[in-house]
C-alpha positions in Angstrom: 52.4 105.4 142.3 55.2 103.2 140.6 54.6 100.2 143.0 58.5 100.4 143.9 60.4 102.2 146.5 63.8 103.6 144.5 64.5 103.1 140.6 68.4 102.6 140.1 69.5 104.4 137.1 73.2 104.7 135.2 73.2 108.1 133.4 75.4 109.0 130.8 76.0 112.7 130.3 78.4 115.2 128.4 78.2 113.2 125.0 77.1 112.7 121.7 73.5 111.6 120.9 73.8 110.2 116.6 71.3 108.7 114.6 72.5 106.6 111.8 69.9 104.5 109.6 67.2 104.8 112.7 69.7 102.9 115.2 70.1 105.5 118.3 74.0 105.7 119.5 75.6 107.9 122.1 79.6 108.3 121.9 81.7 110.3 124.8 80.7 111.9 127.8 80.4 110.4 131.0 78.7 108.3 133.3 77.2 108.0 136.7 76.2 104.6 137.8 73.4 103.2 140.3 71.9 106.6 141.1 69.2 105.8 143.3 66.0 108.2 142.8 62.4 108.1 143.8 60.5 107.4 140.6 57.3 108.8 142.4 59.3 112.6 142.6 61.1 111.7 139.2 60.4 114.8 136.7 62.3 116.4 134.0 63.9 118.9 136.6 66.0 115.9 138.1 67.8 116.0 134.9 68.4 119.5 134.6 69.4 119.5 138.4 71.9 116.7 137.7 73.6 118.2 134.6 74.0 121.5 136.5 75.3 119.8 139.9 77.8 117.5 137.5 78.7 121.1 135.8 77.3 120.6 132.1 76.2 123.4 131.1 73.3 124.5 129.0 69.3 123.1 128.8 68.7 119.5 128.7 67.5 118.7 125.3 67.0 115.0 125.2 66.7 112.5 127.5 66.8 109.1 125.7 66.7 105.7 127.7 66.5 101.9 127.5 66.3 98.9 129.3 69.3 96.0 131.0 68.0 94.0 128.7 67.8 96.2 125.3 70.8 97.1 123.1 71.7 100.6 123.3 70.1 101.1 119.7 67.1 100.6 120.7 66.9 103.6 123.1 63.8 105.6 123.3 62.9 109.4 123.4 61.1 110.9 126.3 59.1 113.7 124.6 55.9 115.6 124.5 54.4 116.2 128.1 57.9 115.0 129.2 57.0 114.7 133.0 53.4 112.7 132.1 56.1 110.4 129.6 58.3 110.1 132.7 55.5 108.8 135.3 53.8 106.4 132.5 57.6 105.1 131.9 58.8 104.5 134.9 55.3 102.6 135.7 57.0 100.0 133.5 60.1 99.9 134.0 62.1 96.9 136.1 66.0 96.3 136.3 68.2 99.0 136.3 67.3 101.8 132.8 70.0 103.3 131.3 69.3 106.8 130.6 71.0 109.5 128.4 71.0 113.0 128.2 71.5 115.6 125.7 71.5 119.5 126.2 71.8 122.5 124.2 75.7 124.4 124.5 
C-alpha cells in the first residue's frame, strides 16, 4: 500500500531521451499534465496503455522520472523488475513526479 489515495503525474511522451556527460535530458515530444492514477494499480502496462491510447506507437522502452523538486538531469531509470521498481518508488514519492517515456519505433 502507498499510504496515499491518487499520485498526480505530468508525462512527457513522443520525444528524445539523450545522455550527455551522465546528465539525463529529454527534448520534443509532448506532454500530459496532472494525470491522476492509483499508485496501488500503477504497473508498467499503464505506460504502454497510455502511449497506445495517445497513438505512439511501438513498445515502451524507458520510463525515466524525477521529482518537483529535482532538476530534470537528475531523472532516474525504472529498470529490472520494472513493476517491483514501480511499487518501491512510488512508496517514496510525494509532490507531483514527472515521468518520461521512451519506446522502440
Amino acid at each position: 500500500m502507498s499510504g496515499f489515495e491518487h499520485l498526480k503525474l505530468n508525462i512527457h511522451y513522443g520525444g528524445d531521451s539523450l545522455i550527455k556527460d551522465d546528465v539525463f535530458d529529454y527534448v520534443g515530444g509532448s506532454v500530459e499534465k496532472d494525470m491522476l492514477m492509483d499508485p496501488d494499480l500503477m504497473t508498467w502496462s499503464i505506460f504502454e496503455d497510455f502511449c497506445k491510447k495517445n497513438g505512439v506507437c511501438g513498445e515502451v522502452e524507458q520510463v525515466w522520472y524525477k521529482l518537483p523538486h529535482e532538476e530534470k538531469g537528475s531523472s532516474r531509470l525504472i529498470e529490472d523488475d520494472k513493476d517491483a521498481m514501480l511499487s518501491d518508488t512510488i512508496s517514496h514519492l510525494s509532490g507531483k513526479p514527472t515521468t518520461r517515456i521512451t519506446y522502440n519505433q
